[in-house]
TORVEXGU-118761 format. One record per residue: residue in three letters; x, y, z of N, C-alpha, C, O in turn. Coordinates in steps of 0.2 Angstrom, whole numbers, plus 5000, padded with zeros to 4 digits. Example, Ala and Ser with C-alpha at 12.3 -4.5 7.8 and 13.67 -1.06 7.14 Angstrom:
code/n_xx/n_yy/n_zz/ca_xx/ca_yy/ca_zz/c_xx/c_yy/c_zz/o_xx/o_yy/o_zz
ala/5066/4972/5039/5062/4978/5039/5066/4984/5039/5071/4983/5042;
ser/5064/4989/5035/5068/4995/5036/5064/5000/5039/5067/5006/5040;
***
This chain:
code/n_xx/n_yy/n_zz/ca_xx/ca_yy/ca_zz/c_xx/c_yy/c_zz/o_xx/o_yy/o_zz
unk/4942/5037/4784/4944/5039/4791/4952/5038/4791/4955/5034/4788;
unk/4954/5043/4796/4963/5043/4796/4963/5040/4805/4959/5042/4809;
unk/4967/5037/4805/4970/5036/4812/4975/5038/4813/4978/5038/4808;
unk/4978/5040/4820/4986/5041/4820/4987/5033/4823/4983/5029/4826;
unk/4994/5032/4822/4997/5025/4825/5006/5028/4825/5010/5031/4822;
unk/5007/5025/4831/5013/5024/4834/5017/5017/4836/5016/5014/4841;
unk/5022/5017/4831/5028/5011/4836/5034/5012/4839/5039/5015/4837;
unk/5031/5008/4846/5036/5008/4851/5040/5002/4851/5039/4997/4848;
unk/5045/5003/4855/5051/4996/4858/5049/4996/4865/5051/5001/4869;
unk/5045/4992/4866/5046/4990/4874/5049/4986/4877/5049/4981/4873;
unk/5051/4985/4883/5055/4982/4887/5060/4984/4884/5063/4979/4883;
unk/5063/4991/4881/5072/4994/4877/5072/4998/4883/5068/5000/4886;
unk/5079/5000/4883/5081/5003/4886/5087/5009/4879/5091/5013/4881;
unk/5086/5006/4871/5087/5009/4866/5083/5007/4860/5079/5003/4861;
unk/5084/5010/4854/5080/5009/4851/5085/5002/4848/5091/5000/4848;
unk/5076/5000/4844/5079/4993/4839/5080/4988/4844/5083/4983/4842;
unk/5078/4988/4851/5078/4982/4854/5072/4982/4858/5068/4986/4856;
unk/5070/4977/4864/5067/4977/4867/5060/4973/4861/5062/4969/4857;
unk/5052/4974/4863/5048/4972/4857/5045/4976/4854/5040/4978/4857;
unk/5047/4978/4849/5041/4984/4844/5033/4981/4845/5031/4975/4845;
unk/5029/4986/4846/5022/4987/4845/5018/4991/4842/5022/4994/4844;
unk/5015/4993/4840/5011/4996/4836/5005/4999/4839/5002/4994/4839;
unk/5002/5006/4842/4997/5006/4843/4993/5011/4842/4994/5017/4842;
unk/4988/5008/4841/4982/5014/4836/4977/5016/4842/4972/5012/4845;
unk/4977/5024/4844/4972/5027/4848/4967/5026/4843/4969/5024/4837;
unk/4958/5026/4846/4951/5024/4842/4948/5031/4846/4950/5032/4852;
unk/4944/5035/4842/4938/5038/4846/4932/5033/4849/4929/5033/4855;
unk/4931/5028/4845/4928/5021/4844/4929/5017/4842/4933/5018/4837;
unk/4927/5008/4843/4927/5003/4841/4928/5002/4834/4923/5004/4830;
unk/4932/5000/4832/4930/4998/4822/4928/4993/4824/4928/4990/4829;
unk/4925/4990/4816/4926/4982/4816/4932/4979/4816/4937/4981/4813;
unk/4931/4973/4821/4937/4968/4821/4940/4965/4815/4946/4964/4815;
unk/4936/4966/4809/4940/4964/4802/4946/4970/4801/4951/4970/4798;
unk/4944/4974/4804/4947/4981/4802/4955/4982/4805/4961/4984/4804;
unk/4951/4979/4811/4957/4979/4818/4964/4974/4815/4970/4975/4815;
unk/4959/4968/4813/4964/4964/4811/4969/4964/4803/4975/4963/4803;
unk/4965/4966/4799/4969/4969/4792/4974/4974/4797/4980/4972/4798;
unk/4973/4980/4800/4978/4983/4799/4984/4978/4806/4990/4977/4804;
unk/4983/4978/4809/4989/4971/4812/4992/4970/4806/4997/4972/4803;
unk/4988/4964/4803/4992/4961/4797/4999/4965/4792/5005/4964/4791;
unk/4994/4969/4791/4997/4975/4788/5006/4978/4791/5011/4978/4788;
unk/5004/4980/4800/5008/4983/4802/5012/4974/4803/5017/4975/4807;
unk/5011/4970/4802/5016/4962/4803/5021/4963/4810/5027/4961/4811;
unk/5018/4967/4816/5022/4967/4820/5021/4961/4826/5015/4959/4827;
unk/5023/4958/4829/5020/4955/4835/5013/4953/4838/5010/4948/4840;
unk/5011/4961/4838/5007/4964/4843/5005/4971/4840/5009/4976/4838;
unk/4998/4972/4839/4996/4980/4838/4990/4982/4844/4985/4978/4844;
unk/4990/4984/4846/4984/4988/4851/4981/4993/4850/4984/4999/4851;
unk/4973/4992/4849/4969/4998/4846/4967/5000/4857/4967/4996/4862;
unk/4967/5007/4855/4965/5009/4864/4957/5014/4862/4957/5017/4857;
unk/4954/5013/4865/4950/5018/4866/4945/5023/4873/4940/5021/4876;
unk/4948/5029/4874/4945/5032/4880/4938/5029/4882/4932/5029/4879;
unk/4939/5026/4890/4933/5024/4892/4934/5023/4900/4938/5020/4903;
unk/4928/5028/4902/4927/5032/4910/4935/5033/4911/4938/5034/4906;
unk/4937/5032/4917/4944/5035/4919/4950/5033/4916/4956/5035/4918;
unk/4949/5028/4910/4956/5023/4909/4955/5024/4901/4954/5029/4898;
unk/4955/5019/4898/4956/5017/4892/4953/5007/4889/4956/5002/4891;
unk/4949/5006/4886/4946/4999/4884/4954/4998/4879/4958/5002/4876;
unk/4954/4993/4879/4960/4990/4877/4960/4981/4872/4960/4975/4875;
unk/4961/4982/4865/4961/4975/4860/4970/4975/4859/4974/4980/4858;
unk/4970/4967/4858/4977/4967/4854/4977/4963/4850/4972/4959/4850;
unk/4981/4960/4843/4980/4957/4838/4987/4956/4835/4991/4961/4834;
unk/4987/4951/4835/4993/4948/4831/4993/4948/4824/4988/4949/4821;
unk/4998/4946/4821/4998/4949/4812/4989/4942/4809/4986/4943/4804;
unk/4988/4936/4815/4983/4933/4813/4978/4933/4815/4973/4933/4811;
unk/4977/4934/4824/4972/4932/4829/4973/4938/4833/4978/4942/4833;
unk/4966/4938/4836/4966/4941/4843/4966/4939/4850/4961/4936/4853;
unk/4971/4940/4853/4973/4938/4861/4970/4941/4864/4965/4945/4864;
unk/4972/4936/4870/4966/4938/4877/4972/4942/4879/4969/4947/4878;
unk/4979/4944/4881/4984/4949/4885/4989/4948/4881/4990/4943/4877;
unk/4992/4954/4882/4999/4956/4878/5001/4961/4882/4998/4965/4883;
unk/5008/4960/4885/5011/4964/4891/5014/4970/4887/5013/4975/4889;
unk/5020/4968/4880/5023/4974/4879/5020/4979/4874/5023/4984/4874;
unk/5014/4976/4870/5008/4980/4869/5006/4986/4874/5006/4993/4873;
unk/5003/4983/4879/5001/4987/4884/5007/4993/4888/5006/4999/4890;
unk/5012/4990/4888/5016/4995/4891/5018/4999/4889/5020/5004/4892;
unk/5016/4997/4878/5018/5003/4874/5013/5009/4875/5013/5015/4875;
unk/5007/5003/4874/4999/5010/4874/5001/5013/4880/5004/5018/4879;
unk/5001/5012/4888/5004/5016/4891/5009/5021/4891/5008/5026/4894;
unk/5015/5020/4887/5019/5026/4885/5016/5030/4879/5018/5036/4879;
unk/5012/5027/4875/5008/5033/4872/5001/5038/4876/4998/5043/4875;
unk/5001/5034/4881/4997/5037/4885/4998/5044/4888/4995/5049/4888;
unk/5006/5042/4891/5009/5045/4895/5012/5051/4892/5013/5056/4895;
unk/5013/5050/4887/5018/5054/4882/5014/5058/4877/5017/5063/4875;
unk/5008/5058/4875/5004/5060/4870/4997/5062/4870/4994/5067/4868;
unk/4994/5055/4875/4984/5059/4875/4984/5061/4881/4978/5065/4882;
unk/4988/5061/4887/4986/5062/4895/4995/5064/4896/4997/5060/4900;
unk/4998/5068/4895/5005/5070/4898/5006/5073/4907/5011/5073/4909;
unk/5000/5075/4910/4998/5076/4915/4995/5069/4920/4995/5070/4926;
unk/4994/5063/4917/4996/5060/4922/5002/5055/4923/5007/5055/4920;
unk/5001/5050/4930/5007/5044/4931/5006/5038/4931/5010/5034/4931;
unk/4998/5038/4930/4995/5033/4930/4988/5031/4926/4984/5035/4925;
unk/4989/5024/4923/4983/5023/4918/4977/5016/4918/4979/5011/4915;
unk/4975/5016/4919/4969/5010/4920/4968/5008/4912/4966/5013/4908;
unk/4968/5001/4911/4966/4998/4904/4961/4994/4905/4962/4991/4911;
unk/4957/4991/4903/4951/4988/4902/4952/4982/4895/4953/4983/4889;
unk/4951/4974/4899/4949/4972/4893/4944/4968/4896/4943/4966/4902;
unk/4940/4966/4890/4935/4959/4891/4938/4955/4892/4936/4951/4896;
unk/4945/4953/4891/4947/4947/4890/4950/4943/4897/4950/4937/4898;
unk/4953/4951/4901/4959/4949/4904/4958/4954/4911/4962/4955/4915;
unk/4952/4957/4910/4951/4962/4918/4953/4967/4917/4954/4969/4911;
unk/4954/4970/4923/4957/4978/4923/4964/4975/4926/4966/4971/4929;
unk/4969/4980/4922/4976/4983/4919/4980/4988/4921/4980/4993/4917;
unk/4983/4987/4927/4986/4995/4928/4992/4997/4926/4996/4993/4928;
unk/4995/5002/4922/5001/5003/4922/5004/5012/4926/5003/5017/4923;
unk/5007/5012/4932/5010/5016/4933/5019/5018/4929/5024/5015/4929;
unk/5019/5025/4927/5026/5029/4927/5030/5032/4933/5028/5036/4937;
unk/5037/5029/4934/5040/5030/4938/5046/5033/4935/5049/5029/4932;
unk/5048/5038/4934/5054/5041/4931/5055/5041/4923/5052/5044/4919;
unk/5059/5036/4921/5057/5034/4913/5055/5025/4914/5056/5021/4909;
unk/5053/5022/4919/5052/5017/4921/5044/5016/4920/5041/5020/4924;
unk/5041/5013/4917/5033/5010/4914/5034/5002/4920/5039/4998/4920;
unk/5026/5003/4923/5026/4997/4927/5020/4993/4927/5014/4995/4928;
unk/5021/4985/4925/5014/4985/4920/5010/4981/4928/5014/4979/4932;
unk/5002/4982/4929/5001/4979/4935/4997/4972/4933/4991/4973/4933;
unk/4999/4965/4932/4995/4959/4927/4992/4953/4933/4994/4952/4939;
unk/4988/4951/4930/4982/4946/4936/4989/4940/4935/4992/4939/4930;
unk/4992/4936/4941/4998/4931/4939/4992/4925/4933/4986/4924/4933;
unk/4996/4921/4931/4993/4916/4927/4992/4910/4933/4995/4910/4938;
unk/4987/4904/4932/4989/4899/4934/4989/4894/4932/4986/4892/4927;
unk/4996/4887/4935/4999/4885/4932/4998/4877/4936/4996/4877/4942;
unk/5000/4870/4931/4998/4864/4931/5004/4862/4930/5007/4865/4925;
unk/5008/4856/4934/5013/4853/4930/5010/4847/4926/5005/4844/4927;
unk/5014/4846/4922/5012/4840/4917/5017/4834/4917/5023/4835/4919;
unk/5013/4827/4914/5020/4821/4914/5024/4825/4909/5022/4830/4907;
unk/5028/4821/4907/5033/4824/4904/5035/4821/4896/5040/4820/4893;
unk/5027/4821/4894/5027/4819/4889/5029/4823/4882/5026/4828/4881;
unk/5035/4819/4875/5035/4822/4871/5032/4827/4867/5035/4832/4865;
unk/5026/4828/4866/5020/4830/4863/5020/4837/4866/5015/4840/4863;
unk/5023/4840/4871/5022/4846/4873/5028/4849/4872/5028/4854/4874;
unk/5034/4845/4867/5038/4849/4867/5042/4846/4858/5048/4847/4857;
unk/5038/4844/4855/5038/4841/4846/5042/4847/4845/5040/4853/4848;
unk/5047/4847/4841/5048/4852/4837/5056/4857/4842/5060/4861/4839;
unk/5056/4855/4847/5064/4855/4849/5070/4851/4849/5071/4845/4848;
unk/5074/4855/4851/5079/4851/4850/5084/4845/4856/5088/4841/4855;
unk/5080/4849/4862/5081/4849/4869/5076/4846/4874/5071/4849/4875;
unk/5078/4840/4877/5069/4840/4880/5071/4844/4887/5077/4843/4890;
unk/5064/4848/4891/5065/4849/4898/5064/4846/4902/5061/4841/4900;
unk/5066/4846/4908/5065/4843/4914/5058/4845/4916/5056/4840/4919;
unk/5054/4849/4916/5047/4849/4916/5043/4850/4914/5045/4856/4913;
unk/5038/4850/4912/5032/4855/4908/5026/4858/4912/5022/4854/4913;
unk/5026/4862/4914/5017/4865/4917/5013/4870/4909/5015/4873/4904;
unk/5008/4869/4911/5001/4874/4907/4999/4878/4911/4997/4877/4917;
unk/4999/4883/4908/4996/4887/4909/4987/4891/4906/4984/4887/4902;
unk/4985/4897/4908/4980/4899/4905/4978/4897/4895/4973/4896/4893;
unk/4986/4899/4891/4985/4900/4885/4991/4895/4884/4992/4890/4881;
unk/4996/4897/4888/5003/4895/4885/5007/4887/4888/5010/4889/4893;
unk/5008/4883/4888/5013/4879/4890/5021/4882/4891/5025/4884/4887;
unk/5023/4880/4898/5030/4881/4900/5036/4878/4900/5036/4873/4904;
unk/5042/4877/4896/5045/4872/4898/5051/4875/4905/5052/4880/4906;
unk/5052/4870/4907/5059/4872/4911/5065/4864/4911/5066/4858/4911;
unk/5070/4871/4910/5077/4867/4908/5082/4871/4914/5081/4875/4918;
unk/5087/4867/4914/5092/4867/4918/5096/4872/4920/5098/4875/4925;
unk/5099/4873/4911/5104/4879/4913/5103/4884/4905/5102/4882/4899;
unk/5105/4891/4906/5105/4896/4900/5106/4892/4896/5102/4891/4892;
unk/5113/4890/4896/5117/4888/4890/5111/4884/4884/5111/4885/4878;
unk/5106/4879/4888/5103/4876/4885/5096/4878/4881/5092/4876/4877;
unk/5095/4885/4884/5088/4891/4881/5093/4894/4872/5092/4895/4867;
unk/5099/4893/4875/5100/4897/4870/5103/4895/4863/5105/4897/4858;
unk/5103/4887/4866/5105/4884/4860/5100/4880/4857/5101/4875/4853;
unk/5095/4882/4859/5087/4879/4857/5087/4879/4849/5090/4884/4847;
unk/5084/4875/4844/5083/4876/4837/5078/4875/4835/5077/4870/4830;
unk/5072/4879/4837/5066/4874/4834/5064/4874/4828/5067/4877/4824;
unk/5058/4871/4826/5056/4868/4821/5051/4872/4822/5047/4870/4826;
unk/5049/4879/4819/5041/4881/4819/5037/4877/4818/5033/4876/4822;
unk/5037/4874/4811/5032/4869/4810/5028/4865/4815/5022/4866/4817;
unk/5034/4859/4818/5032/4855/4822/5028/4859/4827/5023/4857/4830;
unk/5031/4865/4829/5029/4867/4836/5021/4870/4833/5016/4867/4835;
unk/5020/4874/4829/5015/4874/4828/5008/4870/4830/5002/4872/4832;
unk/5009/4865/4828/5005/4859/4830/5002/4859/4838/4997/4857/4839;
unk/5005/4861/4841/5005/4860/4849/4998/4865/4850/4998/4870/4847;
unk/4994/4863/4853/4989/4867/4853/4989/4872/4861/4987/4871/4866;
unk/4993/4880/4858/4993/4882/4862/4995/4890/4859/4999/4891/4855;
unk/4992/4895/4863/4995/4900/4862/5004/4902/4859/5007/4905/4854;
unk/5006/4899/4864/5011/4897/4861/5019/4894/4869/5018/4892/4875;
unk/5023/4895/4865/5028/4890/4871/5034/4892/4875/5039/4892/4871;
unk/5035/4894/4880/5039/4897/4885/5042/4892/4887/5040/4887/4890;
unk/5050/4894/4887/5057/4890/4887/5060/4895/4893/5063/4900/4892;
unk/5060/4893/4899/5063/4896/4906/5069/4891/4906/5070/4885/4903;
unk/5074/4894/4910/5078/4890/4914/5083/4897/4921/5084/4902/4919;
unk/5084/4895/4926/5090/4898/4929/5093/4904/4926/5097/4901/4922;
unk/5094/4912/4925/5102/4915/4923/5108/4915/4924/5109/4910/4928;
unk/5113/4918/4922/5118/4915/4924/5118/4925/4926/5120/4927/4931;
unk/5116/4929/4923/5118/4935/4927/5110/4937/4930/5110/4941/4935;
unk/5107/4936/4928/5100/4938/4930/5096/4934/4935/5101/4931/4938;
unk/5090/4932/4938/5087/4925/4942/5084/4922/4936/5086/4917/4938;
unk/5082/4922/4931/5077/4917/4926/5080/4921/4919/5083/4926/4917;
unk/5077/4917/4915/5080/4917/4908/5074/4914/4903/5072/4908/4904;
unk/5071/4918/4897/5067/4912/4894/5067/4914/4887/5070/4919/4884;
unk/5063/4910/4883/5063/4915/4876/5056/4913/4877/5053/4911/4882;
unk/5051/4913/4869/5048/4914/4868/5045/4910/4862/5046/4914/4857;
unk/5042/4906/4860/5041/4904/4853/5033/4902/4850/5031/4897/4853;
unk/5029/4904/4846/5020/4907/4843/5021/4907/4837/5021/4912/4834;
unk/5020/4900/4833/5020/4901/4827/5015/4899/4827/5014/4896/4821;
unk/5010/4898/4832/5003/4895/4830/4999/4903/4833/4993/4904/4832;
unk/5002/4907/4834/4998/4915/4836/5002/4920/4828/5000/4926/4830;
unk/5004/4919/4824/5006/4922/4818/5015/4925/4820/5018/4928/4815;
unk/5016/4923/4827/5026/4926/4824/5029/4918/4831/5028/4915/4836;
unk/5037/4918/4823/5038/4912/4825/5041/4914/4834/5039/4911/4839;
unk/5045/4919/4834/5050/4918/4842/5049/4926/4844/5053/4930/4841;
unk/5044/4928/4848/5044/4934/4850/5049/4937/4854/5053/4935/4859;
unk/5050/4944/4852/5055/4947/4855/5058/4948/4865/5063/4946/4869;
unk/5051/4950/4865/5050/4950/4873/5042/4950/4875/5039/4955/4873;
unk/5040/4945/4878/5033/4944/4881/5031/4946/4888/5032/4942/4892;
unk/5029/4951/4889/5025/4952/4894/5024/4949/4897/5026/4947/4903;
unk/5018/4946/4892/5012/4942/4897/5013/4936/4898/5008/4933/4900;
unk/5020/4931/4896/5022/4927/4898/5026/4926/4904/5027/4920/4905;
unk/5028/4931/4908/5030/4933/4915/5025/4935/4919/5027/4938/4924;
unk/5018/4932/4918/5012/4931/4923/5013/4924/4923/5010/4922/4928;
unk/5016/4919/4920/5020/4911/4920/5023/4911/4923/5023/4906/4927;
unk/5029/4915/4921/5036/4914/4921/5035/4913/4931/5035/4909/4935;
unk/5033/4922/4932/5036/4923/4940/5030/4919/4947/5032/4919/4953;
unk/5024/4915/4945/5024/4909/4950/5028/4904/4951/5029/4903/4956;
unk/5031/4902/4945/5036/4897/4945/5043/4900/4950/5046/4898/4956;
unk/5045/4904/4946/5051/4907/4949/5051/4910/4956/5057/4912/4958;
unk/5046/4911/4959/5046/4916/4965/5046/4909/4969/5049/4910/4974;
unk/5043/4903/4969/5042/4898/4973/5050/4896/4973/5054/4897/4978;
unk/5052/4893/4968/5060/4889/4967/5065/4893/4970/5071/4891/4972;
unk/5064/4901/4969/5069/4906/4971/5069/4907/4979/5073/4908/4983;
unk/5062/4906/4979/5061/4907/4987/5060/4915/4988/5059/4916/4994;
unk/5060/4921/4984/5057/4928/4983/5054/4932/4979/5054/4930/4973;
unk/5052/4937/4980/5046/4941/4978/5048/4946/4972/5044/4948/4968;
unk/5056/4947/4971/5057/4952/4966/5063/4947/4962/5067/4944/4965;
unk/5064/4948/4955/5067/4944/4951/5068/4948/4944/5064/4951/4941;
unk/5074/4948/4943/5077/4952/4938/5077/4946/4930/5081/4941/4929;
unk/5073/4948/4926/5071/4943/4920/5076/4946/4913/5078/4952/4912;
unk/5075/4941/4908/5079/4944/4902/5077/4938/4898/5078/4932/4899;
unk/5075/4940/4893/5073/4938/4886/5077/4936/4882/5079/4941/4878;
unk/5079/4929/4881/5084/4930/4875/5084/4928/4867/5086/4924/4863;
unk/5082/4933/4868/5076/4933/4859/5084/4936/4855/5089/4937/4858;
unk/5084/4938/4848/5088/4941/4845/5089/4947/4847/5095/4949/4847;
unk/5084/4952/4849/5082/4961/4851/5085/4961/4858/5090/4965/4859;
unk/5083/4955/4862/5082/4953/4868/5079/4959/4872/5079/4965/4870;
unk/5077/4957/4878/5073/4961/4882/5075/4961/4892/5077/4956/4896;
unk/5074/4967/4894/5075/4965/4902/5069/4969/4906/5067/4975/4906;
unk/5070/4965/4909/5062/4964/4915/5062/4967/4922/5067/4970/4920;
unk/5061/4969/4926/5059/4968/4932/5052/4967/4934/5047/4970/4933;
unk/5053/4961/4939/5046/4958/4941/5046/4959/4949/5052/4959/4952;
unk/5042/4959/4951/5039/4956/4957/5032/4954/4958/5027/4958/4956;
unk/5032/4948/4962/5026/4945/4964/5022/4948/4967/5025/4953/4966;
unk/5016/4950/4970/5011/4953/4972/5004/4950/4974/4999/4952/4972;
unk/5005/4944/4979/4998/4941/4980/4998/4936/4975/5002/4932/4973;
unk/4991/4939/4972/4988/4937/4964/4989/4941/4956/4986/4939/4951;
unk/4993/4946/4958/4996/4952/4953/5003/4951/4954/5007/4949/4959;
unk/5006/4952/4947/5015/4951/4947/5013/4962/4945/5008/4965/4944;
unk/5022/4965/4946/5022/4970/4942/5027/4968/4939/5032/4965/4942;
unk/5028/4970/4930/5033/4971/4927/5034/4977/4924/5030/4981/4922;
unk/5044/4978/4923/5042/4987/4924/5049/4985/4919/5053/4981/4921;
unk/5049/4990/4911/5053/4990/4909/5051/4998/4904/5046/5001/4904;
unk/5057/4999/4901/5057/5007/4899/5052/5005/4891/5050/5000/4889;
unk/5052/5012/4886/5051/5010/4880/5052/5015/4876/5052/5020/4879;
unk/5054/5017/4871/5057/5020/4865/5050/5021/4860/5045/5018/4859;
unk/5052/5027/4859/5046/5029/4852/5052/5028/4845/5057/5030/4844;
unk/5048/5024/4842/5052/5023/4836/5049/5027/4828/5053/5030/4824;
unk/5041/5026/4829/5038/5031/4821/5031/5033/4826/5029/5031/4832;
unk/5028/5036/4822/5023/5042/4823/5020/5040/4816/5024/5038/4813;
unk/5014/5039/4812/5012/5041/4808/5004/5041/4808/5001/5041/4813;
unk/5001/5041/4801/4995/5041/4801/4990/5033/4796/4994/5030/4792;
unk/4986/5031/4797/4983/5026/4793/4980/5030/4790/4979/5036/4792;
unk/4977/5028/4784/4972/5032/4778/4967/5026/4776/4968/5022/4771;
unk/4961/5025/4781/4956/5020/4779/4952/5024/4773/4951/5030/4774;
unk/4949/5022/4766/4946/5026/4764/4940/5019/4762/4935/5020/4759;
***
């Protein structure tokens, strides 16, 4: 069997930034071994197999090791190949997952807008063990669904972070979101998963279903301009919504190609 597969840069607003994804339209379901060799394979972050189902699309994601419950720049990509490729005619896409509900992403111009359930979140004592393997201790820690949050005082100090993957791996968790205050934006964070197969993710999605309860309370508002300071780096727009955040950023087609299962 041949598949087509495309990667995207989401959250770019050019190529080579933003977070590359990989995503494989299905007629149907493959096996999961299948789903996951080719991840591995494609070594990207994040790969998303999509498959047409009633009005939207069911929806898996897999990192070069495991399969996740949500992946935000995943999804935003399968949306632009939605948009761009199997459905050009419409502006809007309903995604499906077991893991994580129903998924909307609406197109506004060349602006993709992702629609995510917010996470909810626990603050924690402020014990080392939730943050082994940095360089910097935070002033707070909350958990979340998958992930633990740190929060720190000022940019200067996300960005002179040096972790230890090792160490950090040990932490039992999806993986570790490092927030603090912008100095041009309202929040700032990176990203680090070397216990999900990549050490420091380009730009996370679905780590801004964390990020924006946090932030919308401390800011005192509903809409918040975010950025990523990964090496690619990435930029965001969020706002609150209830129990739904929207994050809305653009995305670049980078390759087109075919897989050759034989």
């Amino acid at each position: 069997m041949n598949y087509d597969i495309f990667q995207v840069d989401a959250f770019a607003s050019s190529l080579f930034k933003g977070n590359p994804a990989a995503i494989c339209p299905l007629d149907h379901w493959i096996e999961a071994e299948i789903m996951q060799a080719i991840a591995a394979e494609n070594n990207l972050a994040e790969t998303a197999f999509i498959v047409k189902h009633q009005a939207g699309y069911a929806i898996r994601w897999f990192t070069p090791t495991v399969e996740v419950d949500l992946c935000g720049h995943a999804t935003l990509a399968s949306a632009f190949v939605v948009f761009n490729f199997l459905q050009k005619n419409t502006n809007q896409v309903i995604f499906y997952s077991e893991r994580s509900g129903e998924l909307k992403v609406i197109i506004v111009g060349d602006v993709l807008i992702l629609n995510f359930p917010i996470d909810t979140i626990e603050e924690l004592s402020l014990d080392p063990k939730y943050y082994t393997g940095l360089n910097s201790a935070p002033k707070q820690v909350f958990k979340g669904k998958t992930d633990y949050m740190l929060i720190y005082e000022h940019e200067e100090q996300i960005l002179q972070l040096k972790p230890n993957f090792v160490a950090l791996s040990t932490i039992e968790a999806r993986g570790i979101i490092v927030t603090s205050p912008g100095e041009h934006v309202d929040f700032v964070s990176r990203y680090f998963g070397p216990q999900s197969g990549g050490d420091e993710d380009p730009v996370t999605g679905s780590a801004h279903t964390t990020l924006m309860p946090y932030w919308t309370k401390v800011l005192n508002k509903t809409k918040l301009k975010a950025k990523q300071l990964s090496l690619r780096g990435g930029d965001l727009q969020c706002e609150l919504l209830g129990d739904r955040v929207e994050i809305a950023g653009k995305c670049i087609l980078y390759m087109k190609g075919v897989i050759y299962l034989t």
